[in-house]
C-alpha positions in Angstrom: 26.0 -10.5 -25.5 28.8 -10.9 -28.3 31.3 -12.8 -26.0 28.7 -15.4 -25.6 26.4 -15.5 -29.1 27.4 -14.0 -33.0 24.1 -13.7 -33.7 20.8 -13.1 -30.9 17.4 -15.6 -31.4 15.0 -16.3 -29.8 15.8 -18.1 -26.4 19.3 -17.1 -26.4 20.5 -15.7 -23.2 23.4 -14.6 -21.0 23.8 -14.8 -17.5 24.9 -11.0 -15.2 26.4 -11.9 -12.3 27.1 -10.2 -8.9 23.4 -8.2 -9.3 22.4 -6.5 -5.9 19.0 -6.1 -4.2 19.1 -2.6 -5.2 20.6 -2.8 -8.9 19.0 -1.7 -11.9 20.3 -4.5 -15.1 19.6 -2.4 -18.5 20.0 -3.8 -22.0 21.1 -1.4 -24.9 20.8 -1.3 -28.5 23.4 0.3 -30.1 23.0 1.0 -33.9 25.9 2.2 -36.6 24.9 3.5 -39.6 25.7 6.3 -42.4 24.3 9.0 -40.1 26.3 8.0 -37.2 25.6 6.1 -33.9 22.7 5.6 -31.8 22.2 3.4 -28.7 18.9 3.1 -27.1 17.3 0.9 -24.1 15.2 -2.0 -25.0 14.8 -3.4 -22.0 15.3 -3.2 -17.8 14.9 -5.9 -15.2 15.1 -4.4 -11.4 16.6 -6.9 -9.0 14.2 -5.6 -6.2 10.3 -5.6 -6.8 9.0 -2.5 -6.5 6.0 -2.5 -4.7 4.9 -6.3 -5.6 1.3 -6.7 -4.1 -2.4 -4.7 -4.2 -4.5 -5.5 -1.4 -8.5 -5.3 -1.7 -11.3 -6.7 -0.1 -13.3 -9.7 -1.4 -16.9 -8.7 -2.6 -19.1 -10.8 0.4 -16.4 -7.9 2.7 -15.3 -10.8 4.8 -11.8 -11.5 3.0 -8.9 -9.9 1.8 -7.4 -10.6 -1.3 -3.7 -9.9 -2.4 -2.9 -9.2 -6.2 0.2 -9.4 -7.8 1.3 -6.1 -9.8 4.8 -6.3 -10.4 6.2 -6.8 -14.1 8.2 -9.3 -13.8 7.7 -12.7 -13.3 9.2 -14.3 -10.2 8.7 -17.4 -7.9 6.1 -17.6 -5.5 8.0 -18.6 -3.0 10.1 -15.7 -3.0 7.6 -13.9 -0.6 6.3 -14.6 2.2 3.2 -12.4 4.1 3.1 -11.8 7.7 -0.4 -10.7 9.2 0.5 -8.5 12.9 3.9 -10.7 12.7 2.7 -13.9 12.4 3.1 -16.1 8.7 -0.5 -15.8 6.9 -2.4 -18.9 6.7 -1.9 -18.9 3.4 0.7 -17.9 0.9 1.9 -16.7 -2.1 3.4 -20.1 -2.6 0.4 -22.3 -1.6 -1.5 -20.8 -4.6 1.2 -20.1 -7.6 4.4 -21.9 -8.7 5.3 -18.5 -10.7 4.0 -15.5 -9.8 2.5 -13.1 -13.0 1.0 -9.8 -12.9 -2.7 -10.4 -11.6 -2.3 -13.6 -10.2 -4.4 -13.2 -6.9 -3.7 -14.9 -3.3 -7.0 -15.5 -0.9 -5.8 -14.3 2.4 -9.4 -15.5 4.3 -10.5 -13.3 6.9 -8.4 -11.0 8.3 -9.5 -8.7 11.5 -10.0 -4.9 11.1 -7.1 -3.0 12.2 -4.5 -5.5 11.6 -1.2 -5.1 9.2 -1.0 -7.1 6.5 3.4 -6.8 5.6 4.9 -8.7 2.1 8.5 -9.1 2.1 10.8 -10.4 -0.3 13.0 -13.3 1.3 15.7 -13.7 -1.4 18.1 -11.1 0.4 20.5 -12.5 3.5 18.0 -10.1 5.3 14.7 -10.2 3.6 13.1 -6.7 2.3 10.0 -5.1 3.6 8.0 -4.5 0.0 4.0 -3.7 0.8 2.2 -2.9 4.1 -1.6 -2.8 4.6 -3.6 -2.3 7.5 -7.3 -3.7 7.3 -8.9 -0.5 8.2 -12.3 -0.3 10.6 -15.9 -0.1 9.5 -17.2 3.1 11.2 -18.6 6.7 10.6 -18.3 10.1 11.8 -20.7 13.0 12.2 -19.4 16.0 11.8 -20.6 19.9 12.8 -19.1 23.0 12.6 -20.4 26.1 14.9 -19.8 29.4 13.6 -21.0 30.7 16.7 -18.4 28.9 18.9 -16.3 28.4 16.4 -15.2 24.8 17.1 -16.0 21.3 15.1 -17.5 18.9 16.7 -16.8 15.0 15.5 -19.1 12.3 16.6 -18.4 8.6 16.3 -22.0 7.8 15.0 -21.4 3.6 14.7 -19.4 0.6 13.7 -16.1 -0.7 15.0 -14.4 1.2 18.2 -11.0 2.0 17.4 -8.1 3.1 19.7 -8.3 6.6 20.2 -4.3 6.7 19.6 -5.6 5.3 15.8 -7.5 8.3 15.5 -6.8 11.7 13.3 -9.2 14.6 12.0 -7.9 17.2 9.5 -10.0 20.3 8.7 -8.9 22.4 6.2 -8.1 25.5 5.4 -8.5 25.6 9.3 -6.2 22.9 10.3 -4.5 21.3 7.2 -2.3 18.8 9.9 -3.9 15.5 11.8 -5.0 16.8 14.9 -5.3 13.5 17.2 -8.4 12.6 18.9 -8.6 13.8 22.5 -9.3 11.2 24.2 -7.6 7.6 25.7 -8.7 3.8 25.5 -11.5 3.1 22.7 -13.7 5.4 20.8 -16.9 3.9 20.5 -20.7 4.8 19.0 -21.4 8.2 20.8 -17.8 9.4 21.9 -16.9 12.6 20.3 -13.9 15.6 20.1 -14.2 19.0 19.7 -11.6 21.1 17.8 -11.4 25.0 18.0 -11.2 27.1 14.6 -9.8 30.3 13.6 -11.8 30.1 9.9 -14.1 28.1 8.8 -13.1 24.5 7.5 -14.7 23.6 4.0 -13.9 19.8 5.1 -13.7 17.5 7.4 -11.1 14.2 7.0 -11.4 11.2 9.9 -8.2 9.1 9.4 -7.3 5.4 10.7 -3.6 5.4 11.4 -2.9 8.6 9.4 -3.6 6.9 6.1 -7.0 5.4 5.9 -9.5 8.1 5.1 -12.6 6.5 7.4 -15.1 9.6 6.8 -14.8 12.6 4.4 -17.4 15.4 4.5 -17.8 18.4 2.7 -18.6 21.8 5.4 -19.2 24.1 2.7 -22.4 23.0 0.8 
C-alpha cells in the first residue's frame, strides 16, 4: 500500500497482480509501538469461491432454487450452471448483475435424479464449484428378523430409481453401503434382503451414496 498512497481512506485501493485460481491475497496490519511490534490480518480475499451455491427446493416442491453463499461479491456472469450437461434454462446472470451472499436464482423445474453442477468460468479451464443431484421421492420399509437374522428392505412407493442408485447401511451390523441386489429399476413392491451377524439399531436407504431417502430407527 505505501508505494501507491501516504495515507489509507476510504476508497483508496491498490491493484495485486499475477493472483492464481488457487491463491489466497491477505492484508496485514502491522503496528510499532513502545512495547514492540505486532502485525495482525484484517482482511482475506480467496481468488477461488469456495463452495459458491446452496441448492433447495421451492416450497409448492416443483422447483429448485440456487442461493448464493459465498462472501465475496462477484459477477454473475462468472458462473454458469449445467443441469445433466446441458446450460440451465436460466442463469446466474439472467437474474443478478452482481452476485451477493443470498441472492437467489429460480432454476424451474428440474427432474428427480438429475445433477445440477456450478462452475466458475473465469479460469482458461473453468472450475467445478457445487454439484447437486435432485434426489427421488420414495420410501422404504424396513424389518429385521431375529430369527433369520437378515433385514429385509421394501420399496413401499414413489419414484423408481435405478437399482445401481441404490445403497442401505445398517449399523453396528454393516456400517458400509451394501448395494441393492437387484438390476434395472426398483419400483413400489421390489425389495432386498441383507444377512446380519448382530442386530442393526438402524436402517439408512441412500440415493447415489449421499442422499439419505429413508432413515429408521430398529431399536425402539
Amino acid at each position: 500500500f505505501a508505494s501507491v498512497h501516504d495515507r489509507l481512506t476510504e476508497g483508496d485501493e491498490v491493484v495485486v497482480e499475477d493472483v492464481g485460481v488457487e491463491d489466497r491475497v491477505t492484508v496485514t496490519l502491522t503496528e510499532t509501538n513502545e512495547r514492540g511490534r505486532s502485525v495482525q490480518s484484517v482482511g482475506h480475499f480467496q481468488a477461488r469461491p469456495h463452495r459458491a451455491f446452496a441448492f433447495r427446493s421451492e416450497e409448492s416442491g416443483q422447483g429448485l432454487v440456487a442461493e448464493y453463499v459465498d462472501r465475496v461479491r462477484r459477477p454473475a456472469e462468472e458462473f454458469e450452471v449445467r443441469v445433466d450437461g446441458e446450460p440451465a434454462g436460466t442463469q446466474p446472470a439472467d437474474a443478478h448483475d452482481t452476485l451477493a451472499r443470498g441472492d437467489t436464482v429460480d432454476l424451474g423445474e428440474v427432474a428427480r435424479g438429475s445433477a445440477v453442477v456450478v462452475t466458475w468460468t473465469v479460469p482458461d479451464e473453468p472450475v467445478e464449484l457445487t454439484e447437486h443431484v435432485v434426489p427421488p421421492q420414495a420410501s422404504f420399509a424396513v424389518a429385521y428378523d431375529d430369527d433369520a437374522g437378515t433385514v429385509t428392505v421394501t420399496h413401499e412407493g414413489g419414484d423408481a430409481i435405478a437399482a445401481d442408485d441404490l445403497g442401505v447401511a445398517l449399523p453396528p451390523a454393516l456400517t458400509d453401503l451394501q448395494p441393492w441386489d437387484a438390476d434395472g429399476k426398483v419400483s413400489a413392491g421390489d425389495e432386498t434382503t441383507f444377512e446380519v451377524s448382530e442386530a442393526p439399531d438402524r436402517a439408512f436407504v441412500v440415493f447415489r451414496e449421499r442422499t439419505v431417502l429413508t432413515r429408521v430407527r430398529l431399536d425402539e
